[in-house]
Phi, psi and omega in degrees: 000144163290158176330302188294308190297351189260337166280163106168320172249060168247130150282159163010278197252021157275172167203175198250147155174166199264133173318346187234047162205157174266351162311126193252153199248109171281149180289296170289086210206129191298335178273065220320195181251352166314295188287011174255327176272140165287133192313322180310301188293318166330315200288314213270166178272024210231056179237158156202174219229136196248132174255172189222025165288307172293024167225142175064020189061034174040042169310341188279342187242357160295184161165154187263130179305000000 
């Protein structure tokens, strides 16, 4: 997917990152993610979006009433 669709269906507390590296760029970040990836990686088509829901049964994100 490009750079703009893995930002746009990325959530809140996900982040984006190119399929063949493991630097993850996180969405919630005091710093947008425009200014944080470098342009040379925007052209290309190999980003995805990392959730951090979809690990461990999204324990991080449960809590009790």
């Amino acid at each position: 997917m490009t750079y703009e669709e893995a930002k746009s269906s990325c959530p809140n507390r996900g982040a984006i990152q190119r399929s063949r590296s493991n630097k993850r760029y996180y969405k919630n970040h005091s710093i947008p993610l425009d200014d944080r990836v470098p342009c040379s990686d925007k052209l290309v088509d190999d980003w995805e979006v990392y959730d951090p829901r979809e690990e461990d049964n999204g324990s991080l994100y449960m809590y009790n009433d």
